[in-house]
C-alpha positions as CSV (number, residue, x, y, z in Angstrom):
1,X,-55.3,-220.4,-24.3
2,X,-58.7,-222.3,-24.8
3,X,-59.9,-221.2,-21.3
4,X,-58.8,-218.1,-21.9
5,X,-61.3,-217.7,-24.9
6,X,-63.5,-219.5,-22.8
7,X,-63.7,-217.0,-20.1
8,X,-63.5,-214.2,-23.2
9,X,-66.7,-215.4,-24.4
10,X,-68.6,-215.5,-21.2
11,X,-67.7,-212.1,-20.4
12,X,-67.3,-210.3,-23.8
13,X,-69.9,-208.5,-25.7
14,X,-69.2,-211.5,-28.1
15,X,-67.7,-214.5,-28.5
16,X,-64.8,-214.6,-31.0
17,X,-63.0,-217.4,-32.7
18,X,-59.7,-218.4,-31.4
19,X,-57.2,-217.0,-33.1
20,X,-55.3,-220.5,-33.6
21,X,-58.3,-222.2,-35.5
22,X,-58.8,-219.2,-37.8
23,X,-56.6,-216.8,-39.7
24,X,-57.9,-212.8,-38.8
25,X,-60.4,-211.9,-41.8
26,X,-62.4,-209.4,-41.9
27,X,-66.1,-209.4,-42.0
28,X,-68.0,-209.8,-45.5
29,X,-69.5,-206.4,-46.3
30,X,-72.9,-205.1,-46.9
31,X,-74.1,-205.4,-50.5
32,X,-72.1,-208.2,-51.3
33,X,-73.4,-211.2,-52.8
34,X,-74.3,-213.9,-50.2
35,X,-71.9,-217.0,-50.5
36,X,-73.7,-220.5,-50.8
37,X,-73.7,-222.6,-47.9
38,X,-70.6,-224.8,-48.0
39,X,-69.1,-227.8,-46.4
40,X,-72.5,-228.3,-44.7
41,X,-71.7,-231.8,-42.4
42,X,-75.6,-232.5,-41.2
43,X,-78.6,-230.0,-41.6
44,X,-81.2,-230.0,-38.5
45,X,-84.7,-229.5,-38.9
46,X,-85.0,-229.0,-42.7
47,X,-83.6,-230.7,-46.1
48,X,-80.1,-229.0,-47.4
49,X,-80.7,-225.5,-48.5
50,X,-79.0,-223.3,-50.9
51,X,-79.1,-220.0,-51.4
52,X,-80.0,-220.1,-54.8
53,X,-83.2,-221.7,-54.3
54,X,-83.9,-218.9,-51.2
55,X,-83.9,-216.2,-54.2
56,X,-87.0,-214.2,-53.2
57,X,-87.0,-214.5,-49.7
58,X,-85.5,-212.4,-47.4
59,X,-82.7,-214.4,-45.0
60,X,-81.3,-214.6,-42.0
61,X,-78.0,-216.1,-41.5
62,X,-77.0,-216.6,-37.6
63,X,-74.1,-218.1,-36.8
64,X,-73.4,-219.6,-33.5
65,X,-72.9,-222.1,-31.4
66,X,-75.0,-223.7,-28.5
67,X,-72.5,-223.1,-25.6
68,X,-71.9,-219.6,-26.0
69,X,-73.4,-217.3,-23.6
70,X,-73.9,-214.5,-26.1
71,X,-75.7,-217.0,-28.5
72,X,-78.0,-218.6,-25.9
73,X,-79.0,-214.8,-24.8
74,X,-79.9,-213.8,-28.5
75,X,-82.4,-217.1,-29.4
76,X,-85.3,-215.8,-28.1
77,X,-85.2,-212.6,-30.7
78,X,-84.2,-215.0,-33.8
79,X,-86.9,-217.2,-32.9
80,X,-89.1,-214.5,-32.2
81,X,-88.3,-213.2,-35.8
82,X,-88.3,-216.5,-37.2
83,X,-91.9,-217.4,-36.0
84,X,-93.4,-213.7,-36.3
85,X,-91.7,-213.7,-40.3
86,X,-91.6,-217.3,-41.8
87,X,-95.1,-216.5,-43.1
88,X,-94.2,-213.1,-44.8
89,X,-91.2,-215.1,-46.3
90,X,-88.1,-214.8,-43.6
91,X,-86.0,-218.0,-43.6
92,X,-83.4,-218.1,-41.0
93,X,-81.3,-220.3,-41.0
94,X,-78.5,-221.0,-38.3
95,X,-75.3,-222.1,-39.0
96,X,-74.0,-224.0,-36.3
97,X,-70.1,-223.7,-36.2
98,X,-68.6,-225.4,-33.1
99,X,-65.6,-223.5,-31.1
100,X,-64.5,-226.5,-28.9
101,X,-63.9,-230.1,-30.4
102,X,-67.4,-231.5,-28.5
103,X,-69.8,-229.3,-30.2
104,X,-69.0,-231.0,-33.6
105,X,-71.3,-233.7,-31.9
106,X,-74.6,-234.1,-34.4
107,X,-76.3,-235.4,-31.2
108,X,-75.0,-232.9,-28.9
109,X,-76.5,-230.1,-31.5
110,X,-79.5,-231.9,-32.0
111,X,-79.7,-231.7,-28.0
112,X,-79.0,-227.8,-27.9
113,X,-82.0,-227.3,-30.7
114,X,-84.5,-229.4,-28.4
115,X,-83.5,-227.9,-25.0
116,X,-83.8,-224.3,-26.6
117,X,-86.6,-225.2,-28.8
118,X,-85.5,-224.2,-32.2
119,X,-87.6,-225.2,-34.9
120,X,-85.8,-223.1,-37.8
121,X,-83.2,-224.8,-40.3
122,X,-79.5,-225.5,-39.0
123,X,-76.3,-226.3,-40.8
124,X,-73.5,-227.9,-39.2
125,X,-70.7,-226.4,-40.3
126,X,-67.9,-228.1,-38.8
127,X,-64.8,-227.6,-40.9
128,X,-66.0,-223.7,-40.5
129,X,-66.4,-223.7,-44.9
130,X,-69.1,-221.8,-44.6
131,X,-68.2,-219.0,-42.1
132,X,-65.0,-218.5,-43.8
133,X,-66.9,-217.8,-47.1
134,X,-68.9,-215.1,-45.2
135,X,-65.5,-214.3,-43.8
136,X,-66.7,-214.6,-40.3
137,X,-64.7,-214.1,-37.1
138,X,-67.8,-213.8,-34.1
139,X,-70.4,-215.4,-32.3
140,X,-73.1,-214.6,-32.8
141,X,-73.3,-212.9,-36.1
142,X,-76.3,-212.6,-38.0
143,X,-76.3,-211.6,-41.7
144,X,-79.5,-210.5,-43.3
145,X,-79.7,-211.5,-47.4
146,X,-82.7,-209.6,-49.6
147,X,-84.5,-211.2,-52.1
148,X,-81.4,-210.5,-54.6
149,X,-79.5,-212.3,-52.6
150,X,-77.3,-209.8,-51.6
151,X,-76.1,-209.7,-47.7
152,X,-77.6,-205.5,-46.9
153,X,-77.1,-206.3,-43.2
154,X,-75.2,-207.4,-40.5
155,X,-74.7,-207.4,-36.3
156,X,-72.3,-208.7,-34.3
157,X,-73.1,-209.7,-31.0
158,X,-75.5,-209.2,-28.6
159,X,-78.1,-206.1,-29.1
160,X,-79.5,-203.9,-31.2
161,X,-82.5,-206.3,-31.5
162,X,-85.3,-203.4,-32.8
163,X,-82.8,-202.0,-35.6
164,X,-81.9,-205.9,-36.4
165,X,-85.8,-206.5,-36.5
166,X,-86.9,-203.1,-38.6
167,X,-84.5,-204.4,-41.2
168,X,-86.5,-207.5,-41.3
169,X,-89.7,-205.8,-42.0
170,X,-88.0,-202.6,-44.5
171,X,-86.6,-206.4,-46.7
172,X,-90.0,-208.3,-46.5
173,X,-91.6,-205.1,-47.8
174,X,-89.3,-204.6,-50.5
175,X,-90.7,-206.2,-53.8
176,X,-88.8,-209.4,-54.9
């Protein structure tokens, strides 16, 4: 079964949990309130975050995982975003939830964020808390918070990078 998901995720539009490790859920909608980050094992490149204490800022919330195909192709647009926006007030942060039992690894993450040079926040999430409170099921999938800190956006996926990033400028314009 894992290699079947295996081969799934490196021909699929995107990368889906297997259905053994998670019950089926569907996806938190738009407008709903933006569930704290939970269960949180190690955060990379930054001191624990909360949402909370992101009220005002516009976020991004990608989860992924560093040996998915579909999440390797969509770095360069969050770090794009994340370098073009940190100064207008985006904060992404990437929640790291591991689909085979080796990915858990802090120093095998910490790897992945070096080799693909990514300087933003990441949460290891590896008891999947926080991606069953946003009801996740893919990888990638990015969730966009306003500064309410209400989720107003989401993509699953690969694409749709210019409507992902005219979101991210219609929410930094939007008064706090």
């Amino acid at each position: 079964m894992k290699s079947f998901i295996k081969t799934l995720c490196a021909t699929a539009l995107f990368c889906t949990a297997a259905a053994e490790a998670q019950p089926a859920i569907s996806p938190m909608p738009s407008s709903a309130p933006a569930p704290e980050f939970a269960g949180i094992e190690k955060w990379l490149n930054s001191d624990p975050l909360t949402m909370q204490q992101l009220r005002g800022k516009v976020v991004l919330v990608d989860f992924w995982t560093y040996t998915c195909i579909n999440c390797v192709r969509t770095l360069p647009y969050v770090k794009s975003w994340y370098d073009k926006y940190k100064s207008q007030g985006l904060v992404v942060v990437g929640v790291h939830t591991p689909e085979y039992p080796f990915e858990r690894s802090t120093s095998n993450v910490a790897a992945a964020l070096k080799k693909y040079d990514i300087r933003y926040p990441v949460a290891q999430d590896n008891r999947y808390t926080t991606w069953n409170a946003y009801n996740n099921q893919f990888w990638p999938a990015a969730y966009l918070i306003d500064k309410k800190g209400q989720i107003v956006y989401t993509h699953f996926g690969e694409g749709d990078y210019q409507e992902t990033e005219a979101t991210i400028r219609k929410l930094l314009a939007q008064p706090g």
